[in-house]
C-alpha positions in Angstrom: 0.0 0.0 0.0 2.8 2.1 0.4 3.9 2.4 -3.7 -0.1 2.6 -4.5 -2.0 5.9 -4.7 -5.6 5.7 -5.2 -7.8 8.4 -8.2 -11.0 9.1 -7.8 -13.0 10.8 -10.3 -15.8 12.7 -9.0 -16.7 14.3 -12.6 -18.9 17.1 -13.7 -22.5 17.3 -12.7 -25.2 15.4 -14.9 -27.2 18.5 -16.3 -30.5 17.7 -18.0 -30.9 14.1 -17.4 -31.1 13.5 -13.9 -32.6 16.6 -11.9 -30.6 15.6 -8.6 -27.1 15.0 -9.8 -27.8 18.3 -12.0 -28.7 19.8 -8.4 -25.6 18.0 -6.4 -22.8 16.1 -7.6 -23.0 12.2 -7.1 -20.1 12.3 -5.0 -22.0 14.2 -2.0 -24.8 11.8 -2.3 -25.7 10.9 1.3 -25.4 6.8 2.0 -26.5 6.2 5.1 -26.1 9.6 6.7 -22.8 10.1 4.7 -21.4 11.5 1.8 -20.3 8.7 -0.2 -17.0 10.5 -1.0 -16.4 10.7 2.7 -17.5 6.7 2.9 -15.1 6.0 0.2 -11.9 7.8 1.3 -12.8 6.2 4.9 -12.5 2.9 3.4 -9.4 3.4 1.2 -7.8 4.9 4.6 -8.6 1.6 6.5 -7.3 -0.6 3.8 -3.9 1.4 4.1 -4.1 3.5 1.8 -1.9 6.7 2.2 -2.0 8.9 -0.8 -5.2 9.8 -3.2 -5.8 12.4 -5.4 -9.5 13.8 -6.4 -9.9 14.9 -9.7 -13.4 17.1 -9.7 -15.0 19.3 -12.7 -15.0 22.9 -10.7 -16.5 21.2 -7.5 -13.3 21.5 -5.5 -14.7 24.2 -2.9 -18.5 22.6 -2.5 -16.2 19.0 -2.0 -14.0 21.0 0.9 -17.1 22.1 2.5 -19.3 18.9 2.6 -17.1 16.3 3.5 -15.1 15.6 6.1 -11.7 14.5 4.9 -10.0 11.4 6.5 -6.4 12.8 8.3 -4.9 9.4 7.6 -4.9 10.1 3.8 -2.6 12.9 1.8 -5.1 13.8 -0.2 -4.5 16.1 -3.4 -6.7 18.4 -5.7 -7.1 18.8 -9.9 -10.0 20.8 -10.3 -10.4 20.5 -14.0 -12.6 23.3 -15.6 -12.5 21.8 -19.2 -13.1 17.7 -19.4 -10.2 15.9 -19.7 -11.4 12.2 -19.8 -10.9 9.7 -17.4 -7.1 9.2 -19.0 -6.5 12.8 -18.9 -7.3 12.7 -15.0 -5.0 9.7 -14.2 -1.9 11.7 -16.4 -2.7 14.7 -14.0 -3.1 12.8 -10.7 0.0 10.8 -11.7 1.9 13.5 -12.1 4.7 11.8 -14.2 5.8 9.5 -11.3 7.3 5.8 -11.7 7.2 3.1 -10.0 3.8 3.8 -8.5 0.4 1.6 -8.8 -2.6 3.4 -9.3 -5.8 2.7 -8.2 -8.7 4.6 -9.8 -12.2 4.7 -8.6 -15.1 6.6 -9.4 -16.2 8.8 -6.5 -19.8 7.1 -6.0 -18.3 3.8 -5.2 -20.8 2.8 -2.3 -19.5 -0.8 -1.9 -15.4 -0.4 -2.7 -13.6 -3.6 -3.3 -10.3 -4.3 -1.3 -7.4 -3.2 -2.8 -5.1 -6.1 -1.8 -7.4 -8.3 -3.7 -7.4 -5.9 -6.9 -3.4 -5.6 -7.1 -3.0 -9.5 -6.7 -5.4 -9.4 -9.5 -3.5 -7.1 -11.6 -0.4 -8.5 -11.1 -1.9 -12.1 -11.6 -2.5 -11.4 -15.1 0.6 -9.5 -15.8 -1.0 -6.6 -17.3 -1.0 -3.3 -17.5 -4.0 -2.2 -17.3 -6.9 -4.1 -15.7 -10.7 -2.7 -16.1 -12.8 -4.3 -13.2 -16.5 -5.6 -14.2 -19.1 -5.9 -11.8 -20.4 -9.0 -11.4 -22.8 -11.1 -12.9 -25.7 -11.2 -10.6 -29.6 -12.5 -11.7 -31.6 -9.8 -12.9 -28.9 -7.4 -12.9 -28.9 -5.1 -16.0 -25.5 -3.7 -15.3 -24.0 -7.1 -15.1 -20.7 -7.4 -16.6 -20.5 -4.7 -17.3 -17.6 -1.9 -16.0 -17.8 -0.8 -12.6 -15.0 2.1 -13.5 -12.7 0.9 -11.4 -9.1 0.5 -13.0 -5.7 -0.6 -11.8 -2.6 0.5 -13.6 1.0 1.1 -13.2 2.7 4.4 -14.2 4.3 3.2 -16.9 0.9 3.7 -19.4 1.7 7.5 -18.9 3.5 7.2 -22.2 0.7 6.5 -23.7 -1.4 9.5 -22.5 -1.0 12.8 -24.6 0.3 15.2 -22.4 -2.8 17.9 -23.2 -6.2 17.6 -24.1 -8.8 14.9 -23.5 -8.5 11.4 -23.3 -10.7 8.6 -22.2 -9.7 5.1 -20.8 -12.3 3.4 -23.5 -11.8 4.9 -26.8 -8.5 6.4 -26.0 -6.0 4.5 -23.6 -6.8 1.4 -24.1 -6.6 0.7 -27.3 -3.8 2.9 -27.5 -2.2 0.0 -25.3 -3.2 -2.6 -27.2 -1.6 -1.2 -31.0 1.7 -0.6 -28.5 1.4 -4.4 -27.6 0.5 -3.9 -24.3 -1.4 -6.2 -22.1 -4.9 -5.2 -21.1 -7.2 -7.5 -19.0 -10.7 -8.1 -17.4 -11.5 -8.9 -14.2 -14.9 -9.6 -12.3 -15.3 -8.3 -9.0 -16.2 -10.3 -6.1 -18.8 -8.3 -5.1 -20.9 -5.0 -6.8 -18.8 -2.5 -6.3 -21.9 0.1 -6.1 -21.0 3.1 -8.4 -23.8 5.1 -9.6 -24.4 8.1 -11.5 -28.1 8.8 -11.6 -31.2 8.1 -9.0 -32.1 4.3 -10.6 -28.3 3.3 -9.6 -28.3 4.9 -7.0 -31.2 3.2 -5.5 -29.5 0.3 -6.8 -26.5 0.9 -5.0 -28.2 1.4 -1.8 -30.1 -1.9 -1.7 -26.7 -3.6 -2.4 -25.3 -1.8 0.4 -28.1 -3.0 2.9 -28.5 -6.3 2.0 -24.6 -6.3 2.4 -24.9 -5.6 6.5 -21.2 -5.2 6.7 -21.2 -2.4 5.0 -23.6 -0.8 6.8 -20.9 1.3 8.8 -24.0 3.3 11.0 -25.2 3.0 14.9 -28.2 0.8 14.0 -29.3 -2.5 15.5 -31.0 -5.6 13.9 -34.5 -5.5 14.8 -36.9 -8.8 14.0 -39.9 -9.8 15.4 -41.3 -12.5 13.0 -43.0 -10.4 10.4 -40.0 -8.6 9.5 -36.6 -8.8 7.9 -33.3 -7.4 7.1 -34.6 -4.1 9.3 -32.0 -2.2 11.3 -33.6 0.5 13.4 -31.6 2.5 15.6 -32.5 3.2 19.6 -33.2 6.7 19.0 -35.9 6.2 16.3 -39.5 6.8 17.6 -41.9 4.2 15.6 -45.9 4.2 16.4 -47.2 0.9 17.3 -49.5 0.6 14.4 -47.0 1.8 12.0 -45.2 -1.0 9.6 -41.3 -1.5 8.4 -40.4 -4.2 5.9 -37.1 -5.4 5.0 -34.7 -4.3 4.0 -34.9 -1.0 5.1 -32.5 1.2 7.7 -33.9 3.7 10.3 -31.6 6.0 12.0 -31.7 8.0 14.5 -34.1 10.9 15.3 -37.0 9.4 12.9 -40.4 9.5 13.6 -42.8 7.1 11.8 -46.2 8.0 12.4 -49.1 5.6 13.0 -50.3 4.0 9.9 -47.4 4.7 8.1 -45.9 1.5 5.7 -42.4 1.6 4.6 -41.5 -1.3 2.1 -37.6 -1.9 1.5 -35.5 -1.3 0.5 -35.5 1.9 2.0 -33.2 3.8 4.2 -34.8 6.6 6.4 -31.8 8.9 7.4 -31.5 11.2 10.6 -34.4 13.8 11.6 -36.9 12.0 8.9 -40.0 12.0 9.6 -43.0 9.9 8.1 -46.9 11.3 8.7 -49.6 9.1 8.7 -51.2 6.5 6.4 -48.0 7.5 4.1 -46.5 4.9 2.2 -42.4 5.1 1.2 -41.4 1.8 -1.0 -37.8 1.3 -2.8 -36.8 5.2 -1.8 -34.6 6.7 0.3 -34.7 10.0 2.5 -32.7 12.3 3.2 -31.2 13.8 7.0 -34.2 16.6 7.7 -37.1 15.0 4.5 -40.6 15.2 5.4 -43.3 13.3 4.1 -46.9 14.5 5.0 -50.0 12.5 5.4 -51.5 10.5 2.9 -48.5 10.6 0.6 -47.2 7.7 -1.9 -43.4 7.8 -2.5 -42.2 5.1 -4.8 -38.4 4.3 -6.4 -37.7 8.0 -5.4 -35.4 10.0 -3.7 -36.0 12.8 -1.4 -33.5 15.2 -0.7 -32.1 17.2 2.7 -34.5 18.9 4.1 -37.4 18.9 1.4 -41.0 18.5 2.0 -43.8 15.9 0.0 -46.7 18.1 0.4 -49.8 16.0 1.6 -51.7 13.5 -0.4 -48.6 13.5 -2.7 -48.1 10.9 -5.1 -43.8 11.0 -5.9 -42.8 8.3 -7.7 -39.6 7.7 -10.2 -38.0 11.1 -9.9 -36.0 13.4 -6.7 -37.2 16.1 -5.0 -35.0 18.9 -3.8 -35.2 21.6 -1.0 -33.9 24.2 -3.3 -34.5 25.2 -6.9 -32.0 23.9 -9.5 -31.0 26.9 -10.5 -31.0 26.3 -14.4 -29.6 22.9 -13.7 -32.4 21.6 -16.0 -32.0 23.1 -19.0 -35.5 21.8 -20.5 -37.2 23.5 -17.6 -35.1 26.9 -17.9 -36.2 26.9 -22.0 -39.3 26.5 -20.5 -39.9 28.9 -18.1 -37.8 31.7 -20.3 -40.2 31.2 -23.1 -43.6 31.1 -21.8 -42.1 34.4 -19.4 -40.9 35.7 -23.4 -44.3 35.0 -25.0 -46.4 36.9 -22.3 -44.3 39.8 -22.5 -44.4 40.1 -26.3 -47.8 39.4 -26.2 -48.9 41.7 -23.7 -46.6 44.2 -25.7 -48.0 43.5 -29.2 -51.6 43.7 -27.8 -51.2 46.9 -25.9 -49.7 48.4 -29.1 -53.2 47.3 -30.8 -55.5 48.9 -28.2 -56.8 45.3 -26.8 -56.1 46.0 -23.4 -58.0 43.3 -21.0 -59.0 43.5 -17.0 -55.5 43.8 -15.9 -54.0 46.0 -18.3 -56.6 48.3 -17.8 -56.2 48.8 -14.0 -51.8 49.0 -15.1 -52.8 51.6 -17.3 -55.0 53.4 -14.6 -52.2 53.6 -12.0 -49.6 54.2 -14.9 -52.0 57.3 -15.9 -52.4 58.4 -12.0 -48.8 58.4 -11.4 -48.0 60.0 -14.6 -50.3 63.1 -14.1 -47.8 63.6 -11.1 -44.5 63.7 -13.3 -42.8 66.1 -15.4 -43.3 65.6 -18.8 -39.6 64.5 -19.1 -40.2 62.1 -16.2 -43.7 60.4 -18.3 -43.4 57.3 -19.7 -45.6 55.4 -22.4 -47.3 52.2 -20.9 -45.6 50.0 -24.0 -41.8 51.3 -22.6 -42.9 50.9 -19.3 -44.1 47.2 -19.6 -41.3 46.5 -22.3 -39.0 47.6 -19.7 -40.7 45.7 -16.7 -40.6 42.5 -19.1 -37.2 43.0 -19.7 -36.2 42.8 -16.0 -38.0 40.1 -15.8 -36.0 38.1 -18.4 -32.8 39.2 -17.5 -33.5 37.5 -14.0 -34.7 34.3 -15.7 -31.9 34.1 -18.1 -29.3 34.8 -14.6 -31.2 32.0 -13.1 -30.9 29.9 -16.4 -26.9 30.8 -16.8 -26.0 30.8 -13.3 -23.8 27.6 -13.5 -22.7 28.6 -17.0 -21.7 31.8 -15.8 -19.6 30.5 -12.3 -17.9 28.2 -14.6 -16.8 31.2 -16.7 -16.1 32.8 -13.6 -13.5 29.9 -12.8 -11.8 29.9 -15.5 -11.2 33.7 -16.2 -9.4 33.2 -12.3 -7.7 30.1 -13.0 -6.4 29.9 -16.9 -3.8 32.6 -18.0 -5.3 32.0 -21.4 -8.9 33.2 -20.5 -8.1 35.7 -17.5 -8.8 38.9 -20.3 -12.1 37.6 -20.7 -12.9 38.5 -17.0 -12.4 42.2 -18.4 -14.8 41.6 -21.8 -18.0 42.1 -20.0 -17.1 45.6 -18.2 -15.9 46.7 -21.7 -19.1 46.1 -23.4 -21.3 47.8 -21.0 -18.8 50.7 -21.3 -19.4 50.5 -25.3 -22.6 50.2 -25.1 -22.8 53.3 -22.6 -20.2 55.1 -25.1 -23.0 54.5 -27.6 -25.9 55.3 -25.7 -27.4 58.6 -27.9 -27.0 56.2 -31.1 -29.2 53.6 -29.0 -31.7 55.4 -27.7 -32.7 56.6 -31.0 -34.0 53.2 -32.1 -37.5 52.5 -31.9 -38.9 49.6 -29.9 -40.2 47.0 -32.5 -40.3 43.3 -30.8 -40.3 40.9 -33.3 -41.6 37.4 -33.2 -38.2 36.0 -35.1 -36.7 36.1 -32.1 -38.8 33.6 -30.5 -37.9 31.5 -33.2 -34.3 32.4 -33.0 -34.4 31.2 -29.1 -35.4 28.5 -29.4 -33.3 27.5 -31.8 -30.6 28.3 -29.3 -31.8 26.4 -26.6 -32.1 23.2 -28.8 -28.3 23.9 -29.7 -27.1 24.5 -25.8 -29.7 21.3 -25.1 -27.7 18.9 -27.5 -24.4 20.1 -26.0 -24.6 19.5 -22.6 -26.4 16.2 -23.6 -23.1 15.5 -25.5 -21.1 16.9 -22.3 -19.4 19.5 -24.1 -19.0 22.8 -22.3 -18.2 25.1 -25.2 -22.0 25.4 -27.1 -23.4 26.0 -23.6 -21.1 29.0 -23.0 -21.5 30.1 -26.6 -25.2 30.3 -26.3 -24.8 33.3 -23.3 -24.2 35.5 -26.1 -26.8 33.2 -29.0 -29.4 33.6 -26.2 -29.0 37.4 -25.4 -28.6 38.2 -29.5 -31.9 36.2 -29.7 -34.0 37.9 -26.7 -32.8 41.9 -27.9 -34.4 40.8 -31.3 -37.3 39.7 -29.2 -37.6 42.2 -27.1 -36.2 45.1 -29.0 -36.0 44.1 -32.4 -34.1 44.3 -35.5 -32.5 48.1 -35.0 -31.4 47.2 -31.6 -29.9 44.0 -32.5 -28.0 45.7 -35.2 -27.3 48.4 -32.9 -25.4 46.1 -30.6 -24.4 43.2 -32.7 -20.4 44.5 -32.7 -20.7 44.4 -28.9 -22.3 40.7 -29.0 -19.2 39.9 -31.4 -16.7 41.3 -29.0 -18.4 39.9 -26.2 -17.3 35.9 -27.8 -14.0 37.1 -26.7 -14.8 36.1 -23.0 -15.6 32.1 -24.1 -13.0 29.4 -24.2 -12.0 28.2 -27.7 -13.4 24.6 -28.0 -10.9 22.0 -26.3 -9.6 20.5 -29.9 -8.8 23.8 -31.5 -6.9 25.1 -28.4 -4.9 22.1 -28.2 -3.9 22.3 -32.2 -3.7 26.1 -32.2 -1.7 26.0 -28.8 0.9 22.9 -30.5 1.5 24.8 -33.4 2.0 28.2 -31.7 4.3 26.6 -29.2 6.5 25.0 -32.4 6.6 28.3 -33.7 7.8 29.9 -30.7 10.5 28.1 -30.4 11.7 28.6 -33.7 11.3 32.4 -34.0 13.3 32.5 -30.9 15.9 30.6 -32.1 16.1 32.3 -35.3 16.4 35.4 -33.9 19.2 34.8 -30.8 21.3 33.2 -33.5 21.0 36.5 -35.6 22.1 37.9 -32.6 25.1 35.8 -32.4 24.5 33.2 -29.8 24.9 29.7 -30.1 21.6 27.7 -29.9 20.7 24.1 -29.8 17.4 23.5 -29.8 16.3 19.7 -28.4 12.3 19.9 -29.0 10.7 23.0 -27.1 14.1 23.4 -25.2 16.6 25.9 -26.3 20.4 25.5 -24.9 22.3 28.5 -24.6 25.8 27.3 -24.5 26.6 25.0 -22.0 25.3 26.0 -18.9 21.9 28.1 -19.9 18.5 25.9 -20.9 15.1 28.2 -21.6 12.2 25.2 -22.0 9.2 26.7 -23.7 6.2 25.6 -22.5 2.9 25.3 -23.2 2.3 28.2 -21.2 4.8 30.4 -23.3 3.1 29.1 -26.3 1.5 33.0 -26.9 -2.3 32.0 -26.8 -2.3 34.1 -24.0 -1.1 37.3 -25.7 -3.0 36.6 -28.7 -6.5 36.3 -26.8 -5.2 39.2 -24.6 -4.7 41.2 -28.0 -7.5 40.3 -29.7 -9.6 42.1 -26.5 -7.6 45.1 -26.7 -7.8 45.5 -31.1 -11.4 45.0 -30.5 -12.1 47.6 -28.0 -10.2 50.2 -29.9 -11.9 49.2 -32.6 -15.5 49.5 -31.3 -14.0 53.1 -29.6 -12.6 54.9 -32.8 -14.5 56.5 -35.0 -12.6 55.1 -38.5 -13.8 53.3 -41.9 -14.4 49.8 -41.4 -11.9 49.0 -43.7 -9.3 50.4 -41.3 -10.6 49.0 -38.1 -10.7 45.3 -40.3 -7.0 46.0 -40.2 -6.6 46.6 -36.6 -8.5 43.6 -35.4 -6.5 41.4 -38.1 -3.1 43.2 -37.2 -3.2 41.8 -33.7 -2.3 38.1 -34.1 0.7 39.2 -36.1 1.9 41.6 -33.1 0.8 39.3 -30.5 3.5 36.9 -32.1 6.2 38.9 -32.4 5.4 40.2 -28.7 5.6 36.8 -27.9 9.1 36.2 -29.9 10.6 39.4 -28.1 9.9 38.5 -24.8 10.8 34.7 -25.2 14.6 36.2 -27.0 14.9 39.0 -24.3 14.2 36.1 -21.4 16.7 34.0 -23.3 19.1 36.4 -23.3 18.8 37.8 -19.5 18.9 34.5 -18.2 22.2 33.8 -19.3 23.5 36.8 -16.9 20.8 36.2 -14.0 21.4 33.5 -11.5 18.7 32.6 -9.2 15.5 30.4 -9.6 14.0 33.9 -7.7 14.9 36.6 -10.2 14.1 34.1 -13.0 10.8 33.9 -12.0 10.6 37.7 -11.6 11.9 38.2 -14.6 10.0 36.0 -16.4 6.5 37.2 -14.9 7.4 40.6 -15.9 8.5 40.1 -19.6 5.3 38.8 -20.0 3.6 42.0 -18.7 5.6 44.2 -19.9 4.1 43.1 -23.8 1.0 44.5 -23.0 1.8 48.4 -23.0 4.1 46.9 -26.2 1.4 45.9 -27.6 -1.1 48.9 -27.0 1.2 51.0 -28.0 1.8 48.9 -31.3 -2.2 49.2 -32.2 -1.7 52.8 -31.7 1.0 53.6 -34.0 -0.5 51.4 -36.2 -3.7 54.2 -36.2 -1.1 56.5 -36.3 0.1 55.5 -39.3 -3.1 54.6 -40.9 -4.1 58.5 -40.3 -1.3 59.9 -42.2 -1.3 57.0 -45.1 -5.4 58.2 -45.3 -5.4 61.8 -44.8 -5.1 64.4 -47.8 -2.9 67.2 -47.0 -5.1 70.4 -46.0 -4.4 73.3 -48.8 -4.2 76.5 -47.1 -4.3 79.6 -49.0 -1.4 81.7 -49.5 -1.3 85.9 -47.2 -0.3 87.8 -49.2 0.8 91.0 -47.2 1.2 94.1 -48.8 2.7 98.0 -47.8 0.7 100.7 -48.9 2.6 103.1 -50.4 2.0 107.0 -49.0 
């Protein structure tokens, strides 16, 4: 246990097919009265396991704050905030070690297998990779099937790109198998109990209670004759009439009130509490549920805290205390478009005259409060409501977005490459304010195109994060404000703004495949322009790959990092704001915006040759760093001041000369 080092994969939420992981990752799923994260890492530290690493999708924080983390492990973080596959995770948890087993499980194992037993396994079959099925149990549909648990040495790290993403299935193994590497299968002994939506998860928790050893709560057997596999704990207050079949699990603090029926499996957890003639079958509650009287919960789950109102029938789905905040995105399409129809209705038919009961007493008050305002001050009923239904949208679509938007949030903070975009919002609303007289003089026409046009949009972000891809999501923030201005506004407000919606795609990630080609190539071209020019200068360079020897003694690796996406993004911000600023043709400003990769590269080569060539005088890991952190600031005034000679010049190549007429002065003679 001492060489193996156990990966768990928590992964991103599952947004828009099941409403509760959309709401909560799996990994804080409560089993039993625990997180099964917490269970899991428990576990791994009572086998002997000392080292793991958690590899999470932008969940890092909510995972510090609801678990309770197991002082026996070392436990480290790799908060991915683009997907990486389940390859990609194990080259970043690995870290480029040798001689190291590694032991990766997913983070809703319930039921974890013991280690010793997997390793003797691996090694058994001489492999290199082993992929661990569940197994084959009667009437089991996941029989056989993978239990995403895998046991590897750190030798496969070869076979892992070092960037971009890369799954175990389709990517690492049978990368291992063209390299004529050894790959097995091996059934578990027992369901290992992973899960990622509420069916599994019920699934999971059965297994767990009809396995009492892994019960792991302060619960005693209880059986009387009429019931079974029950465990209710001391604390639990049950009504004589009321009925518990196996196998179910009452903890402490639950009240089951008389007439009540609970059918296992079934697992009532702390503070529960069951009213009467309610029935709970195949379900679990969560610490704090309530179920009222009369109520029918069947195959569900019902979260923290959360209330079945009474005569309820819940059955096949989760309920949650809290809104999902957009985590559904069928229900967020939903509720923005019936909340964009009745605006634009309500609009369209106060424009007409067909004003109904409660227009008419709007229009009243509107009228009374009107009399009482300057005439600069008085509003007409159809700006009024067009600006009242615009609030209203803009705190949907928040609501929608929120996720979308804290994920953006992330990874402005987090990737140099992105960390401009955090300043892409402010500079459209200071555009936009810039252009406010231009603005204002459009008339309000909403048009039913943009409906149309949102939808659309949704069905696009809908497919995307049903083919877990980030990138189509994020772009439809700006598809999804385009398509409500045209709704809301119309078509000379949309065209109004639309250079501000284009400048505002700056602040989006580029898609994961183009930024791993662009970022290759730029980083191959890098190195070569710095080479070329230090040996124009006169040093001697060998270049060995992205490294570039200086002599003997200096080395300068360029990284991914010094690859110049980051300037070029940076650039591209900075060209478009002067171009949405100045008042010149649109020929010219084309040349601006298209000028900026150009200068962003040779910003790039300049700071990469002037680090070169100061690290061959500075010694000191400390002022290297220094150094280093500041060349690459110091391109940015380079840069601005490059765009503006570059107007500069444009002004003087684009301007006739002004003729001035020639004074002629004269003396009067006497």
């Amino acid at each position: 246990m001492l060489n193996a080092k156990a990966i768990i994969l928590v992964g991103a939420r599952d947004f828009g097919r099941c409403p509760l992981a959309s709401n909560l990752p799996t990994a804080l799923w409560s089993v039993l009265g625990r997180p099964v994260l917490e269970r899991l890492l428990s576990n791994l530290a009572d086998q002997g396991i000392k080292r793991a690493a958690i590899c999470c999708n932008g969940e890092r924080q909510l995972l510090a704050e609801s678990i309770r983390f197991d002082d026996r492990l070392q436990l480290e973080f790799y908060d991915e905030l683009l997907p990486v596959g389940t390859a990609g995770c194990i080259r970043e948890a690995a870290a480029g070690k040798s001689d190291e087993l590694l032991v990766v499980l997913p983070a809703s194992t319930t039921c974890p297998p013991e280690i010793d037993w997997l390793v003797s396994e691996h090694r058994r079959g001489k492999a290199d990779l082993t992929v661990f099925l569940n197994p084959c149990r009667e009437k089991d549909v996941h029989a056989g099937q993978s239990s995403g648990i895998y046991l590897c040495s750190s030798d496969i790290l070869q076979h892992i790109p070092e960037v971009g993403y890369f799954d175990t299935k389709e990517g690492l193994i049978p990368e291992l198998l063209s390299a004529g590497k050894t790959v097995q299968a091996s059934e578990l002994r027992h369901d290992a109990g992973s899960f990622k939506d509420r069916q599994e998860y019920l699934r999971a928790v059965e297994y767990c209670i009809e396995s009492a050893s892994n019960l792991c709560v302060d619960v005693e057997f209880f059986h009387n004759g009429e019931t079974k596999d029950v465990w209710i704990s001391a604390k639990a207050e049950i009504e004589s009439d009321a009925r518990v079949y196996g196998p179910a699990v009452v903890m402490d603090d639950v009240t089951i009130a008389s007439g009540a029926v609970i059918l296992g499996p079934a697992v009532l957890e702390c503070n529960t509490a069951v009213s009467s003639d309610s029935v709970v079958a195949n379900s679990v509650l969560w610490s704090g549920a309530r179920v009222e009287p009369n109520c029918r919960i069947e195959r569900a789950v019902i979260g923290s805290d959360a209330a079945v109102d009474k005569s309820s029938l819940v059955q096949d789905k989760a309920l949650t205390r809290t809104p999902r905040h957009g985590s559904n995105p069928i229900e967020s399409c939903l509720v923005i478009l019936l909340s964009s129809i009745s605006l634009v209705g309500g609009v369209f038919r106060n424009a007409g005259g067909h004003v109904g009961g409660l227009n008419s007493g709007l229009q009243l008050l509107l009228d009374k409060v009107g009399q009482k305002l300057p005439d600069w001050a008085r509003l007409s009923r159809k700006t009024i409501l067009t600006f009242l239904g615009s609030i209203i949208v803009l705190i949907v679509f928040i609501w929608s977005y929120g996720p979308c938007i804290l994920d953006l949030w992330g990874l402005w903070n987090q990737s140099d490459e992105y960390s401009s975009g955090l300043l892409v919002p402010f500079m459209a609303v200071y555009i936009l304010w810039s252009r406010r007289k231009s603005i204002a003089q459009c008339s309000i026409k909403p048009s039913a195109w943009g409906l149309l046009a949102f939808v659309f949009v949704q069905v696009f972000r809908f497919v995307g994060l049903v083919l877990r891809y980030t990138w189509p999501e994020m772009l439809s923030v700006v598809l999804s404000i385009a398509a409500l201005t045209l709704l809301l506004f119309g078509w000379q407000y949309l065209k109004k703004v639309f250079p501000v919606l284009l400048f505002l795609c700056l602040m989006l990630p580029w898609p994961n495949p183009i930024k791993t080609s662009i970022g290759l190539t730029l980083q191959r071209y890098a190195t070569n322009s710095a080479v070329f020019c230090l040996e124009v200068i006169g040093y001697e360079i060998v270049k060995e790959g992205n490294i570039i020897r200086i002599g003997e003694d200096v080395s300068v690796a360029v990284l991914e990092a010094c690859n110049g996406l980051r300037m070029v993004t940076a650039f591209f911000v900075i060209s478009g704001l002067v171009v949405l600023l100045v008042n010149r043709k649109w020929w010219e400003k084309l040349i601006v915006l298209l000028s900026s990769l150009p200068i962003a590269l040779l910003c790039n080569t300049i700071r990469l040759v002037v680090t070169a060539m100061f690290f061959t005088v500075l010694e000191g890991e400390y002022w290297e760093d220094v150094f280093h952190d500041f060349g690459g600031y110091a391109m940015m005034p380079l840069a601005l001041a490059a765009v503006v000679g570059e107007l500069w010049l444009l002004t003087k190549l684009t301007t006739l000369p002004v003729e001035e007429e020639a004074i002629v002065i004269t003396r009067q003679s006497r």
